[in-house]
Structure formats: C-alpha cells, structure tokens
C-alpha positions as CSV (number, residue, x, y, z in Angstrom):
1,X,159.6,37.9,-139.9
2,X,158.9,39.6,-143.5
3,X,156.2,41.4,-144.7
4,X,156.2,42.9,-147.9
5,X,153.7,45.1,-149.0
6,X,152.9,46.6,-152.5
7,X,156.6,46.9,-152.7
8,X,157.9,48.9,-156.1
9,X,161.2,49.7,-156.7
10,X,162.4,51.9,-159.9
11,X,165.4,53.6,-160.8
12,X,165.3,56.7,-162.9
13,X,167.8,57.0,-165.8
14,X,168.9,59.7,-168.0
15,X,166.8,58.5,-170.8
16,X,164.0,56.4,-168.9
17,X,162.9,54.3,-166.0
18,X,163.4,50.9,-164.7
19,X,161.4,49.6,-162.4
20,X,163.3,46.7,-160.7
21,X,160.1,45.5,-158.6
22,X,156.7,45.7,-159.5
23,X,153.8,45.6,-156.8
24,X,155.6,43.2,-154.4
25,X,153.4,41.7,-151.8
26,X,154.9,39.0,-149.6
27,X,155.3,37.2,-145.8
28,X,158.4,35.5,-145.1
29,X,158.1,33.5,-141.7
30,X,160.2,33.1,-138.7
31,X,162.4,30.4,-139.5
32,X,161.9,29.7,-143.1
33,X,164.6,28.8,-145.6
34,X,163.6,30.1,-148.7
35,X,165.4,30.2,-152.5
36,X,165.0,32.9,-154.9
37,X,165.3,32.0,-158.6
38,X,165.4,33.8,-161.7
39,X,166.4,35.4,-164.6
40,X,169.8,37.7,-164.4
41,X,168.1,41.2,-164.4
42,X,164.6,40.1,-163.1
43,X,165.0,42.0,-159.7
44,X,166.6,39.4,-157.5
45,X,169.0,41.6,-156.3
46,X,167.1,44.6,-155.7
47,X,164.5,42.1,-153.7
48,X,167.4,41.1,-151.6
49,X,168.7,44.8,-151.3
50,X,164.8,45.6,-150.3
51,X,165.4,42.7,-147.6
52,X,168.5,43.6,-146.4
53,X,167.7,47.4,-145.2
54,X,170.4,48.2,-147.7
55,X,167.6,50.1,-150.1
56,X,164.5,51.9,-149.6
57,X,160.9,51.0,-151.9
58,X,159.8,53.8,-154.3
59,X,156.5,52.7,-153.1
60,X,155.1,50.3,-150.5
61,X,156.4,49.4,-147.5
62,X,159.3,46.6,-145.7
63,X,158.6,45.0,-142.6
64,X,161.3,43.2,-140.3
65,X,160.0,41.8,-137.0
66,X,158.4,45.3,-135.1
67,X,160.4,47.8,-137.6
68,X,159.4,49.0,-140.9
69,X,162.4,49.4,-142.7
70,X,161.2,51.8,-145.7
71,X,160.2,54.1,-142.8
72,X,163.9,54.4,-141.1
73,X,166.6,56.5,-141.3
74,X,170.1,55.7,-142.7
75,X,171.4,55.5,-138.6
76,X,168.7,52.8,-137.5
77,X,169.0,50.8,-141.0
78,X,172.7,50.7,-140.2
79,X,171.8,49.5,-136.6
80,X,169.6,46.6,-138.1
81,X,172.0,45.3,-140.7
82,X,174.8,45.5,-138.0
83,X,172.4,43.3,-135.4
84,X,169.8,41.6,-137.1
85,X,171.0,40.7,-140.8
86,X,174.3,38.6,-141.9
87,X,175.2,38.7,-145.6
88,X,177.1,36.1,-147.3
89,X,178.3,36.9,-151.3
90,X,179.3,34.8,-153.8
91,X,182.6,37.0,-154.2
92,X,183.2,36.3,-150.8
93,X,183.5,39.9,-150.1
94,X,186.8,39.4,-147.6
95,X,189.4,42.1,-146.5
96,X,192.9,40.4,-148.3
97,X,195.5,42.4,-145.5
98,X,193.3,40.2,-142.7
99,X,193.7,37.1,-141.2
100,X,190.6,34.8,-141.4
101,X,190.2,36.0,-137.7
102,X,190.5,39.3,-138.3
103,X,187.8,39.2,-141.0
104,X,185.2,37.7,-138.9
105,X,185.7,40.2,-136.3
106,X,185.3,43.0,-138.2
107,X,181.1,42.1,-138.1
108,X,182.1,42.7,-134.3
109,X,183.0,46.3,-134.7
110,X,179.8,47.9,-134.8
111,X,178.7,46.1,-131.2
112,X,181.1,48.1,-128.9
113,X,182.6,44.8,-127.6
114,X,186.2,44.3,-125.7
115,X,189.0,42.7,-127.6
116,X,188.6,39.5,-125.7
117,X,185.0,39.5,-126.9
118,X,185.6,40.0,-130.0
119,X,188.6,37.5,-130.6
120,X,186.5,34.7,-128.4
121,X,183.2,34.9,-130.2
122,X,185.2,35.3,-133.9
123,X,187.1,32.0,-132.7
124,X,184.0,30.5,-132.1
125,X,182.2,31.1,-135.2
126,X,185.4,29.5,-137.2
127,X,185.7,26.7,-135.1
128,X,181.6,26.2,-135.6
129,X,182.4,26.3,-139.6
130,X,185.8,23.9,-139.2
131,X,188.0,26.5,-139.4
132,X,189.8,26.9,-136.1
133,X,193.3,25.8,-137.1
134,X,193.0,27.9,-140.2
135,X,192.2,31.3,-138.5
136,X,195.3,32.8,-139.1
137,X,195.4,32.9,-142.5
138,X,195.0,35.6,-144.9
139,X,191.9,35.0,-147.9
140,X,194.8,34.1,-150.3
141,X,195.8,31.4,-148.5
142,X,192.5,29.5,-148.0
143,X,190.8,27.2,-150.6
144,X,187.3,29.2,-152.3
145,X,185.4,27.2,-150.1
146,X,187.3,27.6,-147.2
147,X,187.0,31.6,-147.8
148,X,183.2,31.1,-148.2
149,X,183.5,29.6,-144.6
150,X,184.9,32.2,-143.3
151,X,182.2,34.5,-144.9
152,X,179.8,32.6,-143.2
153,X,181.8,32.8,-139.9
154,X,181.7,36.6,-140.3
155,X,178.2,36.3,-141.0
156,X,176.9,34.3,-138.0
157,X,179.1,35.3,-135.6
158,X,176.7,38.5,-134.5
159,X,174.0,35.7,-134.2
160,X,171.9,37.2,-136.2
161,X,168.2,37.0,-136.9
162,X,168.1,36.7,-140.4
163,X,170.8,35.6,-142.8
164,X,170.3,36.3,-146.3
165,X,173.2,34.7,-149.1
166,X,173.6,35.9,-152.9
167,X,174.5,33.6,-154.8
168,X,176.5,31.7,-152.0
169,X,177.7,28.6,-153.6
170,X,177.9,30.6,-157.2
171,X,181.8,30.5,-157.8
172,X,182.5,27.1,-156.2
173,X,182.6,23.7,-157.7
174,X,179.6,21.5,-157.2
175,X,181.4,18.9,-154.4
176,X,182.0,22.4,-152.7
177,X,178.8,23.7,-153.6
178,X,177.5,20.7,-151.6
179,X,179.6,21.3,-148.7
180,X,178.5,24.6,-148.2
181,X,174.7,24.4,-148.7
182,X,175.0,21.6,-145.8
183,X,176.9,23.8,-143.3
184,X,174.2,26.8,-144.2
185,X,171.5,24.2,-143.5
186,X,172.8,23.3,-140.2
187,X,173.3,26.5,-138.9
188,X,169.3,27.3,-140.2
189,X,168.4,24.1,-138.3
190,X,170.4,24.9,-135.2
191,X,170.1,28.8,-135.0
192,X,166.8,28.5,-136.0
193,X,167.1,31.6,-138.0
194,X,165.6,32.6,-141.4
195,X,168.2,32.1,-144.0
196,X,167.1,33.7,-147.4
197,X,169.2,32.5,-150.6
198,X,168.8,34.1,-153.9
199,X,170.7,31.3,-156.8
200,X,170.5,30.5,-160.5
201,X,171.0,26.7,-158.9
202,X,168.1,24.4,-159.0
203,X,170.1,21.7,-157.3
204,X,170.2,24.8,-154.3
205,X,167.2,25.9,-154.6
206,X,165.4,22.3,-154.1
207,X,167.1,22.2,-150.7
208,X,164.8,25.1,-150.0
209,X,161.5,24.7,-148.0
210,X,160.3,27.0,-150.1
211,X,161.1,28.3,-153.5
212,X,160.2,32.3,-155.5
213,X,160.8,32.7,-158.3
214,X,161.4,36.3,-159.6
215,X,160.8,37.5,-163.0
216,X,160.6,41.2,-164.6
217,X,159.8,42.6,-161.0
218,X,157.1,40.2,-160.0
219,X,157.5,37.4,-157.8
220,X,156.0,34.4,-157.7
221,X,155.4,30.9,-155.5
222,X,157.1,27.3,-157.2
C-alpha cells in the first residue's frame, strides 16, 4: 500500500531549518492497522501529512498503491485524497451550520454524484456508525463521541482505501475512547482497508497490529 523511501522533510525558517523527518524508509501493507507514537514535535504529523498527499518530501519519494505521490501535481493529489484517503481529527473538524447529514456528504462533493446518491450513501455511512436517527442534527447538538461518529461517517462514506486518524480518540473520555477504537476496528476488519492512527495513547496503540514509534524525525519499529 505504502512505501516510503529516504523520505526527508524540512522546513526553512527565518533564522534556521527544521527538519521534521529524517531519512524515512518504510512499507506499510494492504490492510494493516498500524499506531504511531511519540513525542509532541517528533514528526508525527508531518509523517501523516507525507501519508496523506497533503505535503510533498524535501527529498525521497511517497508511494500509494501504483502513484507516487511526491511526484504529482496539486490536481491529482487532490483527486487521491478525495478517492483513496479518509481523515478523521481529534477536533472533529465538522461544519457547525450542517446537519450531521449534511457533513458527511460534503466528502461526496468531489465525486460528481446526484443528490439521491449523495443523501443515500451519507445515510448509510451514519446508520453503519449508529447514527441514523441522529442525522439531522447540527455538531452542537451531538455528544463528542457522537460527533467523532459522524467524522468517521464522513470519512468512510467514499469507501476509501486508506483511512488515516490523528489523534482520533484524543479529546474524548476513556469509556468513549473505547467506543470509538471498537467501531474503527470493525470497519478495518470489514472494509478491509488500512487504517493508520497516529496517538500519545498506549492503551490505542496496543490495539494496533503494529506499532512506530516516531522520534526527532526517525521512525522506528515497537
């Protein structure tokens, strides 16, 4: 699914450089649920940025599947992350003036659907995350977990290939947290997609076939 190859990322202040990943080289399967742990500031986020066509490599190169990423234009990374990628955030990331409904088809937009479709595979996707008497209302009116679920909804419902979550379970409580990591396991067991989770939370990260850990731009295996 991944391959990462010699993959350096720095940023170039005023005053000096930072360089966020060091000499990344790495093969994520097909399929895989992995966890990504580490310091704040160690380069999880610009690993999961790397991953999610959303930034290019100073050096190296990004493989998804047939495309290498760090080679593509701003059009075709669009395309990808429209298609191929969900996100979920810890902030939850959803538009407050929508209904629940409305949020989740807003991943919709990009695919040149009809209404019908849109409305019928959203509903879907919040029914699959016990949601469907709920899609109606707005973020403010929903529970933190219950918002996650619809983040997840809006994520999913584009069935895509990889799903990669920051921090998902971050601002929840831990019988939440719980909640949460179960209904992301179960769609990674029935999609059969490769769902990537970057967490400061061990008790996450164990439920992880397989754990990084990420420290001043070098990764490592746990």
């Amino acid at each position: 699914m991944y391959q990462l190859t010699h993959v350096t990322k720095s940023y170039s202040g005023s005053k000096n450089t930072v360089t966020a990943l060091k000499d990344v080289t790495l093969t994520i399967p097909k399929g895989q649920m992995v966890a990504i742990q580490g310091p704040t500031g160690g380069g999880k986020s610009t690993l999961l940025q790397m991953l999610g066509a959303l930034d290019r490599p100073t050096s190296g190169e990004v493989v998804l599947g047939d495309s290498t990423l760090s080679k593509l234009g701003d059009t075709k990374l669009a395309r990808i992350r429209a298609r191929e990628i969900g996100f979920v955030f810890q902030g939850f990331n959803l538009i407050p003036t929508l209904s629940a409904l409305e949020n989740v088809e807003t991943a919709l937009a990009p695919l040149g659907l009809s209404n019908e479709e849109r409305t019928s595979r959203a509903s879907a996707a919040l029914e699959s995350v016990s949601l469907g008497e709920r899609m109606r209302h707005l973020p403010a009116e929903l529970s933190g977990g219950q918002q996650q679920r619809v983040a997840i909804a809006r994520a999913i419902v584009k069935n895509p290939e990889v799903l990669l979550a920051d921090e998902p379970t971050g601002s929840l409580d831990e019988d939440t947290r719980d909640e949460i990591m179960e209904l992301l396991e179960g769609i990674w067991r029935e999609k059969q997609l490769t769902l990537i989770i970057v967490t400061h939370d061990s008790a996450v990260a164990k439920r992880a076939e397989r754990r990084l850990h990420i420290k001043n731009g070098t990764v490592k295996e746990l």
